[in-house]
VOGU-3710 file (C-alpha; in Angstrom, 3 decimals, decimal comma):
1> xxxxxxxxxx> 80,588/99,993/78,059  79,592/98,631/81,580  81,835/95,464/82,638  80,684/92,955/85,297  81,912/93,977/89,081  81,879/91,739/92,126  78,407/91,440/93,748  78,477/93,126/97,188  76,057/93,978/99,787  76,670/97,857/101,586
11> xxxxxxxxxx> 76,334/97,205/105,261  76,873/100,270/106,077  76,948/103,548/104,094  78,706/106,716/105,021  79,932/108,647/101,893  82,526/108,440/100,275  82,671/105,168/102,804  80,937/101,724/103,256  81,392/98,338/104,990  81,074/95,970/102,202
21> xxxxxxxxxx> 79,964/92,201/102,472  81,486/90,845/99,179  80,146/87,556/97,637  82,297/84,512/97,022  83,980/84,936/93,497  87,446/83,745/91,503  90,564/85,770/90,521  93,399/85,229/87,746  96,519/86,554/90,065  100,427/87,551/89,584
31> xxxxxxxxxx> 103,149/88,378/91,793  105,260/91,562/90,379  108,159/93,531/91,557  109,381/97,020/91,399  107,313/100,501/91,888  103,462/100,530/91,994  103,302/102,156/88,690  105,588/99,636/87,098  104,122/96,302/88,307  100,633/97,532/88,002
41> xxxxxxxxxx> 101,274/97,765/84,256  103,233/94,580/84,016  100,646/92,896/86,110  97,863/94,144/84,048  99,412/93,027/80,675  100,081/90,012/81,863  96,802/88,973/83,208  95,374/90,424/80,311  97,341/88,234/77,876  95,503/85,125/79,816
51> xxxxxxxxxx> 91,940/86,725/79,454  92,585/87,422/75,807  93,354/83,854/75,093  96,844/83,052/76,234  95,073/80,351/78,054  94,273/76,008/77,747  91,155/74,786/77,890  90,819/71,368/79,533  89,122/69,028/77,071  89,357/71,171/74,049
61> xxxxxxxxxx> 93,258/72,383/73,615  91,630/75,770/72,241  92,292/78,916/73,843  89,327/80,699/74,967  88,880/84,934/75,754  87,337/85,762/79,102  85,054/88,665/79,595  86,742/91,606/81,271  85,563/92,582/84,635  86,285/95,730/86,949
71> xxxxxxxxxx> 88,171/96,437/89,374  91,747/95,381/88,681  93,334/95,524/92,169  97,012/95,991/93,565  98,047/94,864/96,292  101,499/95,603/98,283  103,026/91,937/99,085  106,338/91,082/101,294  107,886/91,693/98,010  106,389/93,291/95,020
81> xxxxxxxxxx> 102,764/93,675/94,460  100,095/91,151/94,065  98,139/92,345/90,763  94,786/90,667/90,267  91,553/90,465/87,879  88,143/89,749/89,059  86,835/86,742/87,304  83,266/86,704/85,382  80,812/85,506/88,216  79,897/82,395/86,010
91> xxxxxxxxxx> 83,426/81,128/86,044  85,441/78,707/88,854  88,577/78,026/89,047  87,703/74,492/87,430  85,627/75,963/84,852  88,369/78,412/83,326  91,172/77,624/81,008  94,129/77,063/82,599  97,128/79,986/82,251  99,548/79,336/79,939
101> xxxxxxxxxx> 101,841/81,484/81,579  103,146/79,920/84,928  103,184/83,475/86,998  99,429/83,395/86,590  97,491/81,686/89,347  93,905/81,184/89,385  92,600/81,505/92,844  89,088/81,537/94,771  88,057/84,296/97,156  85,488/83,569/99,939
111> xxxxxxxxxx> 83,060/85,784/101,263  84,484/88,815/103,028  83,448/91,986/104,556  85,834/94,994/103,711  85,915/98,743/104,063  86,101/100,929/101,479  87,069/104,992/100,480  86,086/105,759/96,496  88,239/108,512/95,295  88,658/110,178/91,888
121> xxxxxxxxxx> 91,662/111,104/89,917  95,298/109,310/89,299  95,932/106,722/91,696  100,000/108,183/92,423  101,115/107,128/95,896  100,527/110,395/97,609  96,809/109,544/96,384  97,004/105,823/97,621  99,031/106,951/101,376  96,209/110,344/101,838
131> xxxxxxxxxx> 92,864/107,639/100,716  94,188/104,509/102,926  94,475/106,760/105,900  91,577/108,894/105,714  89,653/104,884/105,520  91,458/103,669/108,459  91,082/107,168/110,445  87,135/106,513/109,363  87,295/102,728/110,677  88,707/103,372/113,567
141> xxxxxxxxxx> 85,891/105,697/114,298  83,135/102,865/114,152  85,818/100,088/116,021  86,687/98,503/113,185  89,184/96,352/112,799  91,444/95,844/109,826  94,164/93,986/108,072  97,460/95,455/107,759  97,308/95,945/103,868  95,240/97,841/101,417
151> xxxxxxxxxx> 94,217/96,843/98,144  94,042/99,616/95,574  90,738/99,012/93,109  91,066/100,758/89,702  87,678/100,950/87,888  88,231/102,571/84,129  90,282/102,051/81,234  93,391/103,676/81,000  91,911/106,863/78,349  88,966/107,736/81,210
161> xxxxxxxxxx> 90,083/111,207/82,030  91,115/111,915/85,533  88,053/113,563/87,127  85,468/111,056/85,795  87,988/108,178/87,039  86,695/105,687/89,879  89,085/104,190/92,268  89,387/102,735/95,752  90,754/101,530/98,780  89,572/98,079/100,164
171> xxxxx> 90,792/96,798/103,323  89,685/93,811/104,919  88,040/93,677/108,247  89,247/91,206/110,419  87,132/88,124/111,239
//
């Protein structure tokens, strides 16, 4: 079943990496502590929860399910992990129902250009460490400049076996 992914325009393509000009678009986010594998679960069943209806909308009082989208993304914060879910591109942050749970934050993203490395398999952190520096060893190749942290993008449902799995590393390139 295909699910809606943020539009994106490849500036430049060099297999298995681009430069990436993302579109504007809105993401449901949490905050999450403990190991990646840990708070990318709890961070996915808790966003989840508020696209599955554990949500207010304004005007109505009804909750309200939200299409899924790909990728869910991780990201490694001063403390704990910043776990978020791409937004359908029809929504805003006005036009969605408002979390009912308070560690859900609904927040827009402007355009941005990032780089990216697509990989295969289970994301484990040997995976994450090896991808994120073979992108950055690629970057700094073409003078690019990048943020400090990576995002890891996880594409498939949880049952996709490993070799038919699509993740990535984003990392933004500094203005």
């Amino acid at each position: 079943m295909a699910v809606e992914e943020p539009r994106y325009t490849v500036l430049v393509s060099d297999p298995p990496f681009e430069v990436r000009r993302y579109a504007a678009f809105t993401v449901a986010q949490t905050q999450i502590s403990g190991d990646f594998d840990a708070a990318s679960r709890s961070g996915f069943r808790r966003i989840a929860a508020y696209i599955f209806g554990d949500n207010l909308q304004a005007g109505l009082g009804a909750q309200r399910k939200i299409s899924m989208t790909a990728p869910v993304t991780v990201t490694p914060m001063d403390e704990g992990w910043r776990v978020h879910f791409v937004m359908p591109s029809a929504e805003s942050v006005q036009s969605l129902p408002q979390p009912l749970n308070p560690q859900i934050q609904l927040r827009p993203i402007a355009e941005h250009d990032v780089v990216s490395v697509r990989f295969g398999g289970f994301t484990t952190q040997s995976s994450i460490q090896e991808q994120t520096e073979r992108l950055r060893a690629w970057a700094k190749t073409k003078n690019l400049q990048l943020s400090p942290s990576a995002q890891v993008a996880r594409y498939d449902d949880p049952f996709t076996l490993p070799w038919n799995r699509r993740n990535e590393i984003l990392i933004d390139l500094m203005p």
